[in-house]
C-alpha positions as a Markdown table, in Angstrom:
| # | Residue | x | y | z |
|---|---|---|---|---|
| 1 | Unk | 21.7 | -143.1 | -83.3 |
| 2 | Unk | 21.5 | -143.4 | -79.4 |
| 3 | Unk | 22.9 | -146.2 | -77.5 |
| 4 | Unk | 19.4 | -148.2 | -76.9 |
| 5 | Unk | 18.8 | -148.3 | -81.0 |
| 6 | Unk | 23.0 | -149.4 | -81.2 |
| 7 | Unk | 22.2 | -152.5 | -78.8 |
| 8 | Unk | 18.1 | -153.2 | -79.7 |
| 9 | Unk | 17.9 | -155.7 | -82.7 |
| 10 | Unk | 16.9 | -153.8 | -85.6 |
| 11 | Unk | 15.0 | -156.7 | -86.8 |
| 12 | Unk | 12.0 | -154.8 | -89.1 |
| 13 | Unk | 14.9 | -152.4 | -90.4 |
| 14 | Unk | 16.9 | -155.3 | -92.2 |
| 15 | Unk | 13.6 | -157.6 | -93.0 |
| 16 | Unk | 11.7 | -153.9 | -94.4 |
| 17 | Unk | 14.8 | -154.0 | -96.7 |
| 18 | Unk | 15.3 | -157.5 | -97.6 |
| 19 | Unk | 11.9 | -157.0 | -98.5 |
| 20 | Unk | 12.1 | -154.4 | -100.6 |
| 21 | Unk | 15.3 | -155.5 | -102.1 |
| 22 | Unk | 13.0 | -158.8 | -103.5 |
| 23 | Unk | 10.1 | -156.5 | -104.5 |
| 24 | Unk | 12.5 | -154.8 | -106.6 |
| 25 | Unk | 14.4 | -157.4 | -108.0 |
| 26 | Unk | 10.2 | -158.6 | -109.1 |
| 27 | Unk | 10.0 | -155.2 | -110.5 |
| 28 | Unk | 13.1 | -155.9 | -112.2 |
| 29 | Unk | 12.2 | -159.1 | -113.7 |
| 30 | Unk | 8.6 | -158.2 | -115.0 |
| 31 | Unk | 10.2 | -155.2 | -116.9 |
| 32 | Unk | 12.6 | -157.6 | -118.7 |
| 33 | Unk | 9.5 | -160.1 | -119.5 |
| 34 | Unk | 7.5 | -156.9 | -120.7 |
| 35 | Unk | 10.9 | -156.1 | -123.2 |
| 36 | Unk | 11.3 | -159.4 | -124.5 |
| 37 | Unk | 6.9 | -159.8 | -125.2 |
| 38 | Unk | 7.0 | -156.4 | -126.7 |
| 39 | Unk | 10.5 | -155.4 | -127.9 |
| 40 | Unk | 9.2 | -151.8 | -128.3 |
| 41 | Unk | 10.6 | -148.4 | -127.0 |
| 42 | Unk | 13.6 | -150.4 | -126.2 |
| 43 | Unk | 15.9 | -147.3 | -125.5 |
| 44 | Unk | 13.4 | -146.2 | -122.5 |
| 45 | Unk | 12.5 | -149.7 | -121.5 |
| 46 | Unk | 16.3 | -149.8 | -120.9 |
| 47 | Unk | 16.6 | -146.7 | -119.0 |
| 48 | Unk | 13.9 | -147.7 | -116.5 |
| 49 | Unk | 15.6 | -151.0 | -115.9 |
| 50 | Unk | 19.0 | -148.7 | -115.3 |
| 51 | Unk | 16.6 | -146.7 | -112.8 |
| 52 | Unk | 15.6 | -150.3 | -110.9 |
| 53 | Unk | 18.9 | -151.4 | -110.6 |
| 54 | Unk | 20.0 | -148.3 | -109.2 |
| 55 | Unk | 17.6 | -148.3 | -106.6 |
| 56 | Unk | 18.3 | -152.0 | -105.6 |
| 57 | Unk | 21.9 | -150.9 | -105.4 |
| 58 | Unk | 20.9 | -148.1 | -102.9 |
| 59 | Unk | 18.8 | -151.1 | -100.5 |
| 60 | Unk | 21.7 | -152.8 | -100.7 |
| 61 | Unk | 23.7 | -150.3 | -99.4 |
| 62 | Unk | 21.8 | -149.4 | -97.0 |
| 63 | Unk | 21.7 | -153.2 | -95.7 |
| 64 | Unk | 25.0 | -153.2 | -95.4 |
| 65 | Unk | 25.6 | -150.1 | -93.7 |
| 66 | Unk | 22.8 | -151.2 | -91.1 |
| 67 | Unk | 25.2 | -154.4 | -90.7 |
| 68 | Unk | 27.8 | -152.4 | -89.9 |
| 69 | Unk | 25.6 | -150.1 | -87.0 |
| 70 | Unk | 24.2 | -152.9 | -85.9 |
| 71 | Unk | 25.4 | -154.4 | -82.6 |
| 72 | Unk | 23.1 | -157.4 | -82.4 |
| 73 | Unk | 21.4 | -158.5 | -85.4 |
| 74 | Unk | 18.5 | -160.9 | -85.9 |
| 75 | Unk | 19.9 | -163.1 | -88.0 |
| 76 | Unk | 24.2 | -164.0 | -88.5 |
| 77 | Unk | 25.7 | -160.7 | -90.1 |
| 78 | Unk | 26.9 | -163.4 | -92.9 |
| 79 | Unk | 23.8 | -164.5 | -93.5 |
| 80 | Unk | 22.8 | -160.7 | -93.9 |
| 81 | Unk | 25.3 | -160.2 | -96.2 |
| 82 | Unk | 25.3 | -163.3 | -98.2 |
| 83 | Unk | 21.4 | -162.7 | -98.5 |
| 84 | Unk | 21.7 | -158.6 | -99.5 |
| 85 | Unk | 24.9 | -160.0 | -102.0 |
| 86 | Unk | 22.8 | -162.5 | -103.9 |
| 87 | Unk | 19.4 | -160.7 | -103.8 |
| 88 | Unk | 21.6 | -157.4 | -105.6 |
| 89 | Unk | 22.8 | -159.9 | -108.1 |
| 90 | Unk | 19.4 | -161.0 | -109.8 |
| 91 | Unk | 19.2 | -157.6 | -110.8 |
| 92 | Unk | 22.4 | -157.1 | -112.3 |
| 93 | Unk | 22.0 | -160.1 | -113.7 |
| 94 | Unk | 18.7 | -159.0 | -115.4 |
| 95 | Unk | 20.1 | -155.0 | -115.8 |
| 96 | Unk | 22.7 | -156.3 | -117.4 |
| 97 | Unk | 21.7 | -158.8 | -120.3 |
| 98 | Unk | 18.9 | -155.7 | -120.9 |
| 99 | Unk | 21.0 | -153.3 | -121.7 |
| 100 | Unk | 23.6 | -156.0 | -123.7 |
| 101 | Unk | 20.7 | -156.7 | -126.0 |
| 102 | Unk | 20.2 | -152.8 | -126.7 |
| 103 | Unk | 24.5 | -152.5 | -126.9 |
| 104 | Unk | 24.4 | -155.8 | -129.3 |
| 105 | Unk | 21.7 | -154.1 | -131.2 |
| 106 | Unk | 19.3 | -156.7 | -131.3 |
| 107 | Unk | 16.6 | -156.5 | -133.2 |
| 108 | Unk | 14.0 | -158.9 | -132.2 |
| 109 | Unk | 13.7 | -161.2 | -129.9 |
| 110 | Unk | 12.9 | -165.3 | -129.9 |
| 111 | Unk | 11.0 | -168.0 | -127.6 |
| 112 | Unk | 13.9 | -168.8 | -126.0 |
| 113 | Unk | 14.3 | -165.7 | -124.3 |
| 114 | Unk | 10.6 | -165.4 | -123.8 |
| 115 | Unk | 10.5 | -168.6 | -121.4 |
| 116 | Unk | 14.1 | -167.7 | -119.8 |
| 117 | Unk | 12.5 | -164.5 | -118.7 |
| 118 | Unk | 9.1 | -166.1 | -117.8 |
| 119 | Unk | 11.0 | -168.3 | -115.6 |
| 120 | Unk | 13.4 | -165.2 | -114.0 |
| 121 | Unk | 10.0 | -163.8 | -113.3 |
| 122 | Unk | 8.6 | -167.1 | -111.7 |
| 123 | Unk | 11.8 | -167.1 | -109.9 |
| 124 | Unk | 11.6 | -163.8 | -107.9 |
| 125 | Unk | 8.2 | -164.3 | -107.7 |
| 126 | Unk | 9.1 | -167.1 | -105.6 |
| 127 | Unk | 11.8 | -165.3 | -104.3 |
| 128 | Unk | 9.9 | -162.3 | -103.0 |
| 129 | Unk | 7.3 | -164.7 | -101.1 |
| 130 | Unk | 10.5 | -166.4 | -99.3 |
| 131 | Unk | 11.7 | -163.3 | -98.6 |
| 132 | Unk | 8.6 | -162.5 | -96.3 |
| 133 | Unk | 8.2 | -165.3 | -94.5 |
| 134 | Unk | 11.9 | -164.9 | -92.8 |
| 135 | Unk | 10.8 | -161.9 | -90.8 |
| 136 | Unk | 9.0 | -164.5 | -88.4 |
| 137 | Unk | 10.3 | -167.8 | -89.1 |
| 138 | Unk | 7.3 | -169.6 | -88.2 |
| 139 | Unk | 6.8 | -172.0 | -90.9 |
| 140 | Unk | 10.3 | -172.9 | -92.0 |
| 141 | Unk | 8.8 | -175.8 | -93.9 |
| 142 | Unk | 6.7 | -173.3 | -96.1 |
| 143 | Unk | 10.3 | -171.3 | -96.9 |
| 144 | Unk | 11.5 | -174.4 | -97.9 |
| 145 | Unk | 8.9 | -175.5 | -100.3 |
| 146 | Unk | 9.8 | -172.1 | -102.3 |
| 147 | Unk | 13.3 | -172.2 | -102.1 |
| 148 | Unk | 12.4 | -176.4 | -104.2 |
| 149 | Unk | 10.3 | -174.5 | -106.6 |
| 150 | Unk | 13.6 | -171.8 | -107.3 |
| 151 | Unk | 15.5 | -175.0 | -107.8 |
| 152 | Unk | 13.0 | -176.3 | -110.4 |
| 153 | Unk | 12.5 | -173.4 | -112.0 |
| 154 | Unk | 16.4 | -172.9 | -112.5 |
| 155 | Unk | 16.3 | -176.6 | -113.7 |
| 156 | Unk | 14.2 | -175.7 | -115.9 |
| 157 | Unk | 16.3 | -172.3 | -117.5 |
| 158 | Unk | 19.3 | -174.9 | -117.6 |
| 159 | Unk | 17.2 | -176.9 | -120.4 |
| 160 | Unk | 16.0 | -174.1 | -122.4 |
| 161 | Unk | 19.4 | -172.7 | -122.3 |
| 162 | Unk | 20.6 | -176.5 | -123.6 |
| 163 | Unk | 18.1 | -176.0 | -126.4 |
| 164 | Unk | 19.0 | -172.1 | -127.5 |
| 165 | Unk | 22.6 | -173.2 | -127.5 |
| 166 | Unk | 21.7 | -176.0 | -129.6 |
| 167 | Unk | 19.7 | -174.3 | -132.1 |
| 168 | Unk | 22.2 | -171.6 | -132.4 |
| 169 | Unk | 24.8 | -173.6 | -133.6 |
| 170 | Unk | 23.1 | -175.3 | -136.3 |
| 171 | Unk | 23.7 | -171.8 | -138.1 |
| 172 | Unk | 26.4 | -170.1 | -139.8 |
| 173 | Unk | 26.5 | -166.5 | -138.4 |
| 174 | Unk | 29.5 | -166.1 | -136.3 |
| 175 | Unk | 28.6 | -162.3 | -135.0 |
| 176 | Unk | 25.0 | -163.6 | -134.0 |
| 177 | Unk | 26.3 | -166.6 | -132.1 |
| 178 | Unk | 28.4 | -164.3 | -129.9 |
| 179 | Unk | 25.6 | -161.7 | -129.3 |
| 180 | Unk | 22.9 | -164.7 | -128.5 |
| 181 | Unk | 25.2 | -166.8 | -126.8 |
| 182 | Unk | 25.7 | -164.2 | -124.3 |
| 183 | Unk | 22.4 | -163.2 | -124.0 |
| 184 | Unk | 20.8 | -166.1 | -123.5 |
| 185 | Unk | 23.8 | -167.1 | -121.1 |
| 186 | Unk | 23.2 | -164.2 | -118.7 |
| 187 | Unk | 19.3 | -164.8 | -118.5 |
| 188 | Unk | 20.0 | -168.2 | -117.4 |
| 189 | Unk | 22.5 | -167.0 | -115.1 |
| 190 | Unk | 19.7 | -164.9 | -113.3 |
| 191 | Unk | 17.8 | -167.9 | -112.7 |
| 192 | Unk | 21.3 | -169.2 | -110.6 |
| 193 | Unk | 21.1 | -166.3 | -109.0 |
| 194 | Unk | 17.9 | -166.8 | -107.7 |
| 195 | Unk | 18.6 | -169.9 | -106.7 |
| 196 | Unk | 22.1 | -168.5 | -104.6 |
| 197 | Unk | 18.8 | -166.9 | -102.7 |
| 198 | Unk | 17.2 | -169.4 | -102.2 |
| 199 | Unk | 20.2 | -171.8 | -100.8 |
| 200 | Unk | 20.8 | -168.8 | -98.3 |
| 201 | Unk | 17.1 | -168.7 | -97.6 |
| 202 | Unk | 16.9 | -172.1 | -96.8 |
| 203 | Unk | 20.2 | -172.0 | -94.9 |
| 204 | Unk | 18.3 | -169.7 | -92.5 |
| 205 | Unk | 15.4 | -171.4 | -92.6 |
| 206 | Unk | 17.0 | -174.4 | -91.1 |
| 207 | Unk | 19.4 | -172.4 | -88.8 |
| 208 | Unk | 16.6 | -171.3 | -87.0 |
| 209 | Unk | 13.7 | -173.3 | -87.0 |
């Protein structure tokens, strides 16, 4: 790298992976809707998800080792980070709880874990539209408005998970508690992690409007 690309902002290098670091955390999220509708082929459904993560874990690496060639960046280097950290951990978030289910050797799944992952999906739905509109900055309003919806929508996990915990409880089968109880657990916990995005999201958004 010469010296004019060490001192020129690399602004559509880190927004071109941001970017893609959403899309793939969407990717993510509509494979682990497509298991949970149509707990089929499990085994492979689960390898492709391994495959996802692993390439969100090579854009994240490669955000941060842009951070650290980077001599002026176009947004604060902690809001790079904090942004690349919390994007990385909706998909381990969602990696994760898909291959628990095939470890826990679940059979089938249930509604509740149908609407947590239509609401992870929602969520980086919205979160991949945020995402976008950073790289200019000319609505910050409009960032904002997506970020509220990433708030409801975790809201909303936070009920359903109320609900699954609830209804798993009124039965007797210790070993199936511990293997729901996590799952659905770690599918809400995506939805938090979505919304860690979009508290940084609309940190920016206000920094620099």
């Amino acid at each position: 790298m010469g010296l004019k690309e060490w001192i020129v902002p690399q602004d559509r290098a880190f927004f071109d992976l941001f970017e893609k670091l959403a899309d793939t955390a969407n990717e993510g999220a509509e494979l682990l809707q497509n298991l949970v509708n149509d707990y089929e082929d499990v085994q492979n459904k689960c390898h492709k998800m391994k495959q996802i993560e692993h390439e969100g874990d090579a854009i994240s690496h490669q955000i941060f080792e842009q951070l650290n060639l980077t001599f002026i960046t176009p947004l604060e280097p902690e809001e790079i980070s904090r942004l690349a950290k919390a994007l990385d951990d909706i998909l381990d978030y969602i990696d994760g709880t898909t291959q628990q289910m095939y470890g826990y050797g679940v059979t089938e799944t249930d509604t509740y874990m149908q609407e947590l992952a239509r609401l992870i999906n929602l969520s980086t739905t919205e979160v991949k539209t945020a995402v976008r509109m950073i790289r200019k900055l000319d609505n910050p309003k409009a960032v904002e408005r997506h970020c509220i919806e990433i708030n409801r929508l975790e809201n909303l996990a936070d009920v359903v998970l109320g609900e699954a915990i609830k209804n798993l409880f009124a039965t007797n089968d210790a070993i199936t508690i511990i293997k729901l109880k996590d799952i659905y657990e770690n599918l809400e916990e995506a939805t938090d992690k979505c919304e860690d995005v979009a508290n940084v999201l609309s940190d920016i958004a206000i920094r620099h409007s």
